[in-house]
C-alpha positions in Angstrom: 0.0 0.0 0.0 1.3 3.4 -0.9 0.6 5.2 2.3 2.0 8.9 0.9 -0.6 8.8 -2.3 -3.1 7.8 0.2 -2.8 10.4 2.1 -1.7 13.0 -0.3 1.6 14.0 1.2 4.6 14.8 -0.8 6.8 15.1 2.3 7.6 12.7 5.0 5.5 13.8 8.0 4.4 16.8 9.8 4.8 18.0 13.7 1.6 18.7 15.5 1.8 20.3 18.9 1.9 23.4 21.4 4.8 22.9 23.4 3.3 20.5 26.2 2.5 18.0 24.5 2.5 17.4 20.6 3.0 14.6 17.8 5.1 13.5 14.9 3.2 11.9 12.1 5.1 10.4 9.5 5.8 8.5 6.7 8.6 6.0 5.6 9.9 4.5 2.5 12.3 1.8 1.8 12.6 -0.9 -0.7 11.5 -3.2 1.2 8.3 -2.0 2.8 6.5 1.3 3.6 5.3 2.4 6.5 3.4 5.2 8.3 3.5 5.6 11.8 2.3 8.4 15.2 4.9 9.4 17.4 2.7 11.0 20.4 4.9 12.8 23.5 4.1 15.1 26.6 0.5 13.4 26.6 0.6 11.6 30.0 -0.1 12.9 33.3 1.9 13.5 36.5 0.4 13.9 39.8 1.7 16.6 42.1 4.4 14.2 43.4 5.9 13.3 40.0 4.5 10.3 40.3 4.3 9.3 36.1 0.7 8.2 35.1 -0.2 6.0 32.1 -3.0 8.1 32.0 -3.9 10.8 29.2 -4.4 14.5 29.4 -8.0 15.5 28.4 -6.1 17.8 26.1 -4.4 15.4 24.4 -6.9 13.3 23.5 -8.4 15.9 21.0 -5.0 15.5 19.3 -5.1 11.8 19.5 -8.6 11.3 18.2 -8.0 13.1 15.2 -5.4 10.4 14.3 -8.1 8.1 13.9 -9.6 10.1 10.7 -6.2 9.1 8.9 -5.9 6.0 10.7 -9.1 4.7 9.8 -8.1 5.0 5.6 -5.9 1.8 6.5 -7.1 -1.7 6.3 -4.2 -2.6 8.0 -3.3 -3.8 11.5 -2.0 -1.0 14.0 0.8 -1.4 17.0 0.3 0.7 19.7 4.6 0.8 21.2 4.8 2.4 25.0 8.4 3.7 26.3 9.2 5.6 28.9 12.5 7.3 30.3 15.2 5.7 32.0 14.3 7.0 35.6 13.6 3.9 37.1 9.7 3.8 38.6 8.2 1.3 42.1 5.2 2.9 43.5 1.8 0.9 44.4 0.3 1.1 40.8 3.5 0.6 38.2 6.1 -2.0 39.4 8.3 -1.6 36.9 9.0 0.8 33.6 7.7 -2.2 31.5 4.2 -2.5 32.9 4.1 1.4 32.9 5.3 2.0 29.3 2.6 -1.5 28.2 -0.2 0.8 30.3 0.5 3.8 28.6 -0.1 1.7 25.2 -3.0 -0.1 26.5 -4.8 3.3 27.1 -3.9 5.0 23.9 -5.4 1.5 22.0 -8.1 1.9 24.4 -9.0 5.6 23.5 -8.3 5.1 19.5 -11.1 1.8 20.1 -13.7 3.0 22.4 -13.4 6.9 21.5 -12.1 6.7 17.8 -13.8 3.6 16.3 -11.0 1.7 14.9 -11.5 -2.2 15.3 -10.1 -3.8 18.5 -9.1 -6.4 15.9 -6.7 -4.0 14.5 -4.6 -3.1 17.6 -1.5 -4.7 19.4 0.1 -3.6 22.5 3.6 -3.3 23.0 5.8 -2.0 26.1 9.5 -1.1 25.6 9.8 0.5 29.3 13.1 2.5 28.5 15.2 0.1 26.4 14.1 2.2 22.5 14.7 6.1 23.4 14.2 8.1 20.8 16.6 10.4 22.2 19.4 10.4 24.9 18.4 10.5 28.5 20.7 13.4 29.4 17.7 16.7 29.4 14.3 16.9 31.0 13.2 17.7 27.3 14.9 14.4 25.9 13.0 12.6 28.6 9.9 14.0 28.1 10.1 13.2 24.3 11.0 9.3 25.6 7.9 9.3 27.4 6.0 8.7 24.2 3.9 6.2 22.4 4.5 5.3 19.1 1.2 4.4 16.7 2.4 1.6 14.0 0.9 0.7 10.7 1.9 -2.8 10.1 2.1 -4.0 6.6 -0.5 -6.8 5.9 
């Protein structure tokens, strides 16, 4: 499936965002498959305590359901990928940064299923906890970016 002529883009992706909290759609090409994935940061919230929570701002979820008008075009199956930071996490509700980054995921299939419409049958859960940053852990910023879910089109 040609996912650019699909959705009419001649570039690779675009940003969406306002600073808190924001997104990275995009689109890649290689000779051996394409594919068209979400990259969603910022969109989880803390309690007073820092304390992270898998679960999503209100305002984010505006952003997120809007995916689902561009994820719904697809036939194909989606992967819902959860990572976190390396700052390592034990309180009474997350264990460990694998069942928080594989919570994260769960709610953001979750949302795009109950809120969005797209077919449970469509969407996987993974968690990565902090072993797939997307940037070094050295900055607040870098972390916040790692704290991010990642929305996959898989090829059918």
């Amino acid at each position: 499936m040609d996912f650019s002529t699909l959705l009419g883009w001649n570039g690779d992706g675009f940003d969406c965002g306002d600073g808190e909290h924001g997104g990275r759609l995009e689109y890649a090409h290689s000779p051996y498959r394409d594919r068209f994935y979400a990259t969603l940061w910022g969109i989880f919230m803390a309690n007073p305590v820092w304390l992270p929570l898998a679960d999503i701002k209100p305002e984010a979820k505006m952003m997120m359901l809007s995916l689902t008008n561009i994820l719904a075009r697809f036939p194909n199956r989606l992967r819902i990928d959860g990572h976190t930071d390396n700052l390592p996490i034990k309180n009474a509700k997350f264990a460990s940064n694998w069942q928080l980054s594989t919570a994260r995921a769960a709610n953001v299939a979750h949302l795009l299923h109950e809120k969005g419409g797209i077919d449970g049958k469509r969407i996987s859960v993974t968690g990565h906890a902090s072993f797939d940053p997307a940037l070094p852990n050295t900055t607040a910023k870098n972390r916040t970016i790692n704290r991010r879910v990642e929305i996959v089109v898989l090829d059918e």
